[in-house]
C-alpha positions as CSV (number, residue, x, y, z in Angstrom):
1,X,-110.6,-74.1,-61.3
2,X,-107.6,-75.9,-59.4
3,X,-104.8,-75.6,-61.4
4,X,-101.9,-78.6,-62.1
5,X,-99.8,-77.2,-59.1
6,X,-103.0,-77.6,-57.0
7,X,-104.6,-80.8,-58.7
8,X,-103.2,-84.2,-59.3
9,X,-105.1,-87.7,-60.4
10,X,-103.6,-90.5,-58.6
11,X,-104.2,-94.4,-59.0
12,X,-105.5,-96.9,-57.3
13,X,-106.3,-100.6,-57.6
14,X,-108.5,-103.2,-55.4
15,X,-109.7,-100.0,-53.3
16,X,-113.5,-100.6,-51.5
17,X,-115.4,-97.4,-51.5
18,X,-115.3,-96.9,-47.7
19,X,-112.0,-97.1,-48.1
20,X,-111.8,-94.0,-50.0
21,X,-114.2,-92.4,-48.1
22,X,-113.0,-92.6,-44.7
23,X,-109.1,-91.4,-45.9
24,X,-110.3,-88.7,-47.1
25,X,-112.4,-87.6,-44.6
26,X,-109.9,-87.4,-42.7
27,X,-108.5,-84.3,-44.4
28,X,-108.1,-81.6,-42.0
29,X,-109.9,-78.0,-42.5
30,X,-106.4,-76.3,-43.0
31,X,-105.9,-78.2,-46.1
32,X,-108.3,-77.2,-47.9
33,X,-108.4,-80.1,-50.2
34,X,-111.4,-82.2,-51.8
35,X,-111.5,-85.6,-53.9
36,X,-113.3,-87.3,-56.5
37,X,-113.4,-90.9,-57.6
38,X,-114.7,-93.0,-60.4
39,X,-114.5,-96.8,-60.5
40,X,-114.2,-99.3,-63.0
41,X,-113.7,-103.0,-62.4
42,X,-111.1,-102.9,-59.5
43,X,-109.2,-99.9,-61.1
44,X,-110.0,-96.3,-59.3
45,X,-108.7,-92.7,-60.8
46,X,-109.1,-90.7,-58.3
47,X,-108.7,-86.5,-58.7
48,X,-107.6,-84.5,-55.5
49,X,-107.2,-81.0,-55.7
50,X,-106.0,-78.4,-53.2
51,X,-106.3,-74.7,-52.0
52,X,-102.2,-74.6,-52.5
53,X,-99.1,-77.4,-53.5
54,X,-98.2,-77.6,-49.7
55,X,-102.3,-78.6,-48.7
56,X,-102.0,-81.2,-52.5
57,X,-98.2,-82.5,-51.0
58,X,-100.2,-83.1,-47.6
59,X,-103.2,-84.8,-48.8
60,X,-101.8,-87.4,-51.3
61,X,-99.2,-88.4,-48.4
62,X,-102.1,-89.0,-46.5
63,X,-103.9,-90.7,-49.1
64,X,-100.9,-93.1,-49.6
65,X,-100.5,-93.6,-46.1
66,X,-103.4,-94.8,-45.6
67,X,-103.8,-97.1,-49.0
68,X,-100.2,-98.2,-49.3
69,X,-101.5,-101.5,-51.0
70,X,-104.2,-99.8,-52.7
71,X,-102.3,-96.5,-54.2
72,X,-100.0,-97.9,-57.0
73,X,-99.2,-94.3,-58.6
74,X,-100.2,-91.3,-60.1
75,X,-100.7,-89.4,-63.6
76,X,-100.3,-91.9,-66.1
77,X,-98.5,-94.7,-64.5
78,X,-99.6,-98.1,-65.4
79,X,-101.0,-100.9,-63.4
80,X,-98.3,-103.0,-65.6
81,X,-95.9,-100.3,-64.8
82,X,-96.4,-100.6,-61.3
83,X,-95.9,-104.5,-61.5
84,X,-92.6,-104.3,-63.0
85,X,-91.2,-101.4,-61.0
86,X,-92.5,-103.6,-58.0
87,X,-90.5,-106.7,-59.2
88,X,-87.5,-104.7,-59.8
89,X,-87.1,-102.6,-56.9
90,X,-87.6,-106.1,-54.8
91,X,-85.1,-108.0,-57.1
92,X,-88.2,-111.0,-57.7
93,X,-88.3,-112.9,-61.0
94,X,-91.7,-113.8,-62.6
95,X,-92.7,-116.3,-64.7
96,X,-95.8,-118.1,-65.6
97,X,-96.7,-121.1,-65.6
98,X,-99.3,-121.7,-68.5
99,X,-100.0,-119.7,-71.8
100,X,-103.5,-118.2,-70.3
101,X,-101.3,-116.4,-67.6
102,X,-98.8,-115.6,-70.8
103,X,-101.5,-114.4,-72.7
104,X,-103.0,-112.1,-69.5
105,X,-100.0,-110.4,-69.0
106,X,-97.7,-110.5,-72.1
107,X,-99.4,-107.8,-74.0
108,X,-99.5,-105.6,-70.9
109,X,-96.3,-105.8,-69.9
110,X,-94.3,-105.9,-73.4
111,X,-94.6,-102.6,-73.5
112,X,-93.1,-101.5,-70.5
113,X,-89.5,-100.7,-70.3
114,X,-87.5,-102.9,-68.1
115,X,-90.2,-105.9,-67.9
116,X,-87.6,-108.1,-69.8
117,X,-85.6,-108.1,-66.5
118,X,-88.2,-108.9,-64.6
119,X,-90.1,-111.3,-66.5
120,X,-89.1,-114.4,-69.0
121,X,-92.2,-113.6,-71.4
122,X,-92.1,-117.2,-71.4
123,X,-88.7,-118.1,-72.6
124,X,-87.4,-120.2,-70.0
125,X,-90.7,-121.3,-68.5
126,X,-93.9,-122.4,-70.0
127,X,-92.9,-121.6,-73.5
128,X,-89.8,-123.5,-73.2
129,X,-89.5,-126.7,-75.5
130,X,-87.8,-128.6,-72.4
131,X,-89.1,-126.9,-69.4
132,X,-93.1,-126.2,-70.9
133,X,-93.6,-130.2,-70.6
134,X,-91.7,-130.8,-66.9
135,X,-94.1,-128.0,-65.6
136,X,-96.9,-129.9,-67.6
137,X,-95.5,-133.8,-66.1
138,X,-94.7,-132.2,-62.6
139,X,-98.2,-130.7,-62.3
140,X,-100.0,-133.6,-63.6
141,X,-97.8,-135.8,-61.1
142,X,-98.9,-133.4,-58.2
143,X,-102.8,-133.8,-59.0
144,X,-102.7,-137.8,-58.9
145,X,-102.4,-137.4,-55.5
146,X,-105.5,-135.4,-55.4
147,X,-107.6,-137.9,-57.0
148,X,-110.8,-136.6,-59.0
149,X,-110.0,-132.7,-59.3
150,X,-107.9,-133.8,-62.3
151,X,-110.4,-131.9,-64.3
152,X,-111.0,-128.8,-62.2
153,X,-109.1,-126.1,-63.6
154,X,-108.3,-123.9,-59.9
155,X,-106.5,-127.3,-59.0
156,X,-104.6,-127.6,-62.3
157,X,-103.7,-124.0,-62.2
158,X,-102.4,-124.2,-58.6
159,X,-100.5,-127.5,-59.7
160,X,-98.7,-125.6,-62.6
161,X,-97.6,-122.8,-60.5
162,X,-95.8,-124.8,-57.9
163,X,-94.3,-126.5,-60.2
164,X,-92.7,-123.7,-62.4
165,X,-91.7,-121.9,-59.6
166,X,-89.6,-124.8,-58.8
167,X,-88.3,-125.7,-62.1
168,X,-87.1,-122.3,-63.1
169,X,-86.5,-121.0,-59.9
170,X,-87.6,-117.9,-59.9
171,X,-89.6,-116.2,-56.5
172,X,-93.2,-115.7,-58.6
173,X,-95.0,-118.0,-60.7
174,X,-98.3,-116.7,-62.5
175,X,-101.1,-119.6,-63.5
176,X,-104.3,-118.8,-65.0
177,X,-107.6,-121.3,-65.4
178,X,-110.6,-120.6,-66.9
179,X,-114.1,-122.3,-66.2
180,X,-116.6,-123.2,-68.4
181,X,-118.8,-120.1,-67.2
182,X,-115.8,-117.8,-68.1
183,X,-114.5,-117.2,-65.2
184,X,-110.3,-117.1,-64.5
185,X,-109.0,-118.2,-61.5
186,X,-105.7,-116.7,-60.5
187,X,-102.7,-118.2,-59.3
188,X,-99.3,-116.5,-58.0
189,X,-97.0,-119.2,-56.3
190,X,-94.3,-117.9,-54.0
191,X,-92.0,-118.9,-51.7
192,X,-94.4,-118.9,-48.8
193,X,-97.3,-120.0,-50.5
194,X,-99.7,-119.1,-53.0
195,X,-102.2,-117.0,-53.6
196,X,-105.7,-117.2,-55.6
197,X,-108.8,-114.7,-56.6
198,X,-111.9,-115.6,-58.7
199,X,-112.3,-112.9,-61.4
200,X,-115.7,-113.5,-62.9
201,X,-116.3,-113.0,-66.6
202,X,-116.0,-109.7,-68.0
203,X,-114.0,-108.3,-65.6
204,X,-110.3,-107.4,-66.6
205,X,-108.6,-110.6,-65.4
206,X,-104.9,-109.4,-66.3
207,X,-105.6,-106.3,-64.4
208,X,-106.2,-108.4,-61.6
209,X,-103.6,-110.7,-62.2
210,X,-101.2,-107.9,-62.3
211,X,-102.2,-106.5,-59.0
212,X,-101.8,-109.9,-56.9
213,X,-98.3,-109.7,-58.2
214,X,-97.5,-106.2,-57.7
215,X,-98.3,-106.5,-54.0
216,X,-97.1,-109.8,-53.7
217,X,-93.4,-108.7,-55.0
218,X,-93.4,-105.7,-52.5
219,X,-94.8,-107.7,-49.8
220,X,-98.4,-105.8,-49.3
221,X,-101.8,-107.1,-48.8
222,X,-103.5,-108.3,-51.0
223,X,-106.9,-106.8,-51.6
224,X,-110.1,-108.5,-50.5
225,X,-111.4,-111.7,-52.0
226,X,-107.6,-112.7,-52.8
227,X,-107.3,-116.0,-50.8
């Protein structure tokens, strides 16, 4: 049985299985190293071991060489974790723009040391008693020039997103909606633009949520089906 200087579980989220597959086949004989993976929602643990530390060292470098969006740490680190040590290391300020997003990440990222300097758990943005209704007025404003998506809940969530980003300031906004068939569309305004992914029900939607915004804030792709 590997040992813990010859085995290591690292993390990955938004990886496809061919993905997987093909990096580590391309493990070279002298390495001597082997992986297995299990799946759940979007979030893979993945367990590599080794015939020594110096085959392990070489395989996980290849591993995040080749998944540098994918591979988000190792051991125990968090997806939230991940997200906030993202955010920090790039100096970007989150906030959301509705309490559906609040309520997505809040409980994830309370928890997490640091996350207060990275994100406003609402304080300035959608839970503010003065800024919570210009997001609100701004976004509504924004979909009267859309006329007759007033009611669709993508549109509304995009609409609040642009809007908080601009209010506040900050680099990331975070906007949920949720359709009547339970599914939550995601929003992450930025700078650039914005992004958006369809997370249908039962799937972990902060999870997802979380991961647009970890890659977003270290400027990696974002995993398929993120528009």
């Amino acid at each position: 049985m590997a040992d813990e200087k010859t085995s290591c579980v690292l993390r990955l989220f938004g990886a496809q299985p061919g993905q997987l597959a093909g990096a580590v086949e391309q493990f070279p004989p002298q390495w001597q190293a082997s992986a297995q993976w299990k799946s759940r929602g979007g979030e893979t643990l993945l367990a590599l071991q080794a015939a020594s530390p110096t085959g392990l060292k070489k395989a996980a470098q290849s591993l995040r060489a080749r998944l540098p969006a994918e591979l988000y740490g190792a051991g125990d680190t968090s997806l939230a974790a991940a997200a906030v040590e993202a955010l920090e290391r790039h100096n970007k300020l989150l906030v959301c723009s509705d309490a559906a997003a609040g309520a997505l990440l809040e409980e994830r990222l309370e928890t997490v040391p640091g996350a207060e300097k990275v994100y406003d758990f609402g304080a300035v943005s959608y839970a503010h008693p003065k800024t919570g209704p210009l997001i609100e007025k701004r976004a509504r404003q924004r979909l009267t020039r859309d006329p007759g998506h007033e009611g669709d809940p993508a549109r509304l969530a995009l609409a609040r997103a642009l809007a908080a980003r601009r209010v506040v300031g900050a680099e990331l906004s975070a906007g949920c909606g949720v359709r009547e068939n339970g599914e939550h569309v995601l929003v992450l305004a930025t700078k650039k633009g914005c992004w958006m992914r369809t997370v249908p029900a039962g799937e972990n939607a902060a999870l997802w949520l979380l991961d647009v915004i970890r890659r977003a804030a270290a400027g990696l792709p974002q995993a398929e089906e993120t528009s």
